[in-house]
N, C-alpha and C positions, 0 to 999 in steps of 0.2 A: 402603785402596786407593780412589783416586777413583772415581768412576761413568763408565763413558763419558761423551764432552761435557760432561764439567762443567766443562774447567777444570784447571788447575793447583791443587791444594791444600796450603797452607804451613802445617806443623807445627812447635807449638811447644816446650820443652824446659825446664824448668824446676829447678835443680837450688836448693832451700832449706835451709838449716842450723834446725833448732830444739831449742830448748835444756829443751824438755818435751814428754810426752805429750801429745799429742792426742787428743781426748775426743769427736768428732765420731761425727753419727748422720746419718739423711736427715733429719730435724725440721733438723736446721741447714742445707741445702740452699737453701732460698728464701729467706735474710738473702745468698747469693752470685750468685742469678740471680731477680732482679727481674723483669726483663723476658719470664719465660719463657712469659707466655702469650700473645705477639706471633702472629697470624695467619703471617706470613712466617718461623714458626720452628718449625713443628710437627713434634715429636719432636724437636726442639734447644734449647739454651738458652742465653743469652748468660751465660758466668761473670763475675764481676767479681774480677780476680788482684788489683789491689793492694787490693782490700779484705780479702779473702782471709787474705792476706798482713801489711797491716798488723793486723788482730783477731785474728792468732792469733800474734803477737811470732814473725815468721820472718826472714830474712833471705836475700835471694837472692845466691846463689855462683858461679855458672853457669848459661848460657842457650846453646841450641845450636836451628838453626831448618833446619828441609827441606824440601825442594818437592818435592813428589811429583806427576808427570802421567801420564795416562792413556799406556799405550803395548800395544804386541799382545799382552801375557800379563793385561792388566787387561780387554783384551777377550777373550782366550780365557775366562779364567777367568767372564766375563757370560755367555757362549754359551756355555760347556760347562759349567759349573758350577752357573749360576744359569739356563739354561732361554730366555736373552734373543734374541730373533732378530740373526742377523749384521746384519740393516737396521738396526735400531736400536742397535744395538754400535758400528755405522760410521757414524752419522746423523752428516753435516754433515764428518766425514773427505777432502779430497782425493782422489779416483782412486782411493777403497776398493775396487777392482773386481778381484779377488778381495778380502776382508774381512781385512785383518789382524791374525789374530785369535791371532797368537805372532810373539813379533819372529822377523826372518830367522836364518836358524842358527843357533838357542839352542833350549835346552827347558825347561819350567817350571823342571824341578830346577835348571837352571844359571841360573835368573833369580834364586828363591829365596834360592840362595846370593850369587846379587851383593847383594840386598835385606840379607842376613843381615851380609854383613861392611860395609855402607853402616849399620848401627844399631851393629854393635860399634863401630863409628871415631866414632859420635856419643857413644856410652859414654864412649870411651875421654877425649874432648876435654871432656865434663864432667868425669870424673874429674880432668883433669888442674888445675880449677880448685880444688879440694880439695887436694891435694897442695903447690899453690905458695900 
């Protein structure tokens, strides 16, 4: 779930076929993120997939991508959940005036469940790369 104001954030999907055990520890970790100790990354790390990828004999079979953007259950859930003042839940918001801080005529649960069958449908459409 993105932070308020951040932004739209694009998820990626990766469905790989291989044809052996993988034998991987965190000692192998930093041969796939190089760059991880960039000032502008702290507590993140940039992976490197077709390295990844090519060193461990995989093949990719599916790829499925989401964008996920901040909306009034990402900011209820800052403000009610995480302790975040509404000001800053709404910083930089249009006419946040009341905070919208749950979309209009929904409630967590029924967001939930939109969010739940918005991941089975990305399931289902990797799957469907496997099959054919």
């Amino acid at each position: 779930m993105p932070p308020p104001c951040s932004g739209d954030h694009t998820y990626h999907y990766l469905l790989l076929r291989q044809t052996a055990a993988l034998s991987l520890t965190a000692d192998d970790l930093p041969q796939y993120t190089p760059d991880c100790s960039l000032a502008n990354l702290v507590g993140q790390c940039l992976f490197e997939v077709a390295n990844f990828i090519s060193s461990n004999q995989l093949t990719p079979v599916g790829y499925v991508t989401m964008v996920a953007a901040t909306d009034g259950y990402v900011r209820y859930s800052y403000v009610n959940d995480r302790g975040m003042s509404e000001a800053d839940s709404c910083r930089g918001l249009d006419g946040y005036d009341p905070c919208p801080t749950a979309p209009p005529g929904s409630s967590s649960e029924k967001v939930m469940v939109s969010l739940t069958t918005v991941m089975a449908s990305a399931w289902c459409l990797m799957l469907s790369f496997i099959v054919n």
